[in-house]
C-alpha positions as CSV (number, residue, x, y, z in Angstrom):
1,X,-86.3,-15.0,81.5
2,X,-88.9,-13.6,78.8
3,X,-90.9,-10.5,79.0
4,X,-94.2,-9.7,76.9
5,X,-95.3,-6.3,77.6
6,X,-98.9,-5.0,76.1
7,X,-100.4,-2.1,75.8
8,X,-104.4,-0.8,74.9
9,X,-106.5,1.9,74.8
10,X,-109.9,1.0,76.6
11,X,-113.1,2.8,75.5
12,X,-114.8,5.2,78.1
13,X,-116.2,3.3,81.0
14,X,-115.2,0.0,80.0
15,X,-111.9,-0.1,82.9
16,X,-113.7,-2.4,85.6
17,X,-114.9,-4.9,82.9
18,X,-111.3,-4.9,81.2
19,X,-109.7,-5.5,84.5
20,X,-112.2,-8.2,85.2
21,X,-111.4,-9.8,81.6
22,X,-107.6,-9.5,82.5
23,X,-107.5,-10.9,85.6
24,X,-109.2,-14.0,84.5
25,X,-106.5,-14.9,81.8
26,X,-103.8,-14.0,83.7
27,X,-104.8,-16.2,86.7
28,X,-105.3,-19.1,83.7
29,X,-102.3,-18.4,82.3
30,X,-100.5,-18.7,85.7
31,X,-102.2,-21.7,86.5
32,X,-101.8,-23.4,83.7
33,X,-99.1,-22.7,81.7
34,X,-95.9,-21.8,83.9
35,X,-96.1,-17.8,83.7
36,X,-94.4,-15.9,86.5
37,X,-97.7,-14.1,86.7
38,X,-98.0,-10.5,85.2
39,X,-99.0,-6.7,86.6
40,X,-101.2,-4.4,85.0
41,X,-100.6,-0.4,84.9
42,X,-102.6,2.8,84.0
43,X,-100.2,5.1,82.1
44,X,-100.4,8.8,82.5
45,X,-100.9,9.1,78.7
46,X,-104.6,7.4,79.5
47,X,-102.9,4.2,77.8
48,X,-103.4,0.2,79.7
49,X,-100.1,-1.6,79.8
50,X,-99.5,-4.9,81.1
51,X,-95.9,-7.2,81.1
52,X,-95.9,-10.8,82.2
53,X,-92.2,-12.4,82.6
54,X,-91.8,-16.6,81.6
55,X,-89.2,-18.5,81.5
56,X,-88.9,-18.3,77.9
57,X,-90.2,-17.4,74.9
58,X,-90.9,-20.5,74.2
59,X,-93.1,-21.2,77.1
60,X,-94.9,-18.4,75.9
61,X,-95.5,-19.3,72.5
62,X,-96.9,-23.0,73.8
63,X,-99.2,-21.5,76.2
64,X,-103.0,-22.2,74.8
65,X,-105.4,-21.7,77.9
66,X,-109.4,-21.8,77.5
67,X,-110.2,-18.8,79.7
68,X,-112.7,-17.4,76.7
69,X,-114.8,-15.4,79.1
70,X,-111.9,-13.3,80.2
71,X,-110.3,-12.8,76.6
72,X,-114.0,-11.5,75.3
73,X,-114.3,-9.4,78.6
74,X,-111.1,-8.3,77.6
75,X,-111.7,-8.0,73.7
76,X,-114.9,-5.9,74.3
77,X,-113.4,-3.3,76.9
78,X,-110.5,-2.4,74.4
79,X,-110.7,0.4,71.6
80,X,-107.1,-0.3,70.2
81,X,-105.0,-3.0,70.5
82,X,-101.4,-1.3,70.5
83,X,-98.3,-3.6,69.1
84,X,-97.1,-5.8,71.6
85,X,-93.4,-5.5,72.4
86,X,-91.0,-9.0,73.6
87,X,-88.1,-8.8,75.5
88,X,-85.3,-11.0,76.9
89,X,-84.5,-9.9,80.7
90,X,-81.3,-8.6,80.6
91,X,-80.7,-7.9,84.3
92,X,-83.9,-7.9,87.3
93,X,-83.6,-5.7,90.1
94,X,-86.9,-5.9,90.9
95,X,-87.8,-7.3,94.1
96,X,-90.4,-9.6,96.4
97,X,-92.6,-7.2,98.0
98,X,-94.4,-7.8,101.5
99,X,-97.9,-9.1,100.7
């Protein structure tokens, strides 16, 4: 399994409209190119972060969706873009959680 984890900083008053922008691609991306889905955090340091598991990074890198309203939601909520960071899943102890 492959994890892509991102991270922002959003401008002042811009959270609902990111969260709306991110939601969008990550339903698209879930529908329609074989994501596990993704969750989306507020970090204490005032940071966004955001990791989305795949079955590989290959899957990942072949993933083109057209959900453009979403990305420029997205695009114009964010003041910094921070690095994103890959990472093979080693060992998941996370588990399914009652919905």
């Amino acid at each position: 399994m492959f994890t892509a984890i991102y991270r922002w900083r959003l401008k002042p008053g811009k959270e609902d409209q990111f969260i709306e922008g991110w939601t969008r691609v990550t339903t698209a991306i879930y529908a329609g190119c074989g994501s596990y889905g993704s969750r989306l955090h507020k970090c204490a340091d005032g940071t966004w972060l955001a990791y989305a598991q795949w079955p590989d990074a290959a899957t990942r890198e072949n993933c083109h969706h057209p959900e453009h309203e979403g990305r420029r939601l997205m695009s114009e909520a964010v003041a910094e873009d921070l690095d994103p960071i890959s990472a093979e899943v080693v060992l998941d102890m996370l588990k399914d959680r009652p919905h």
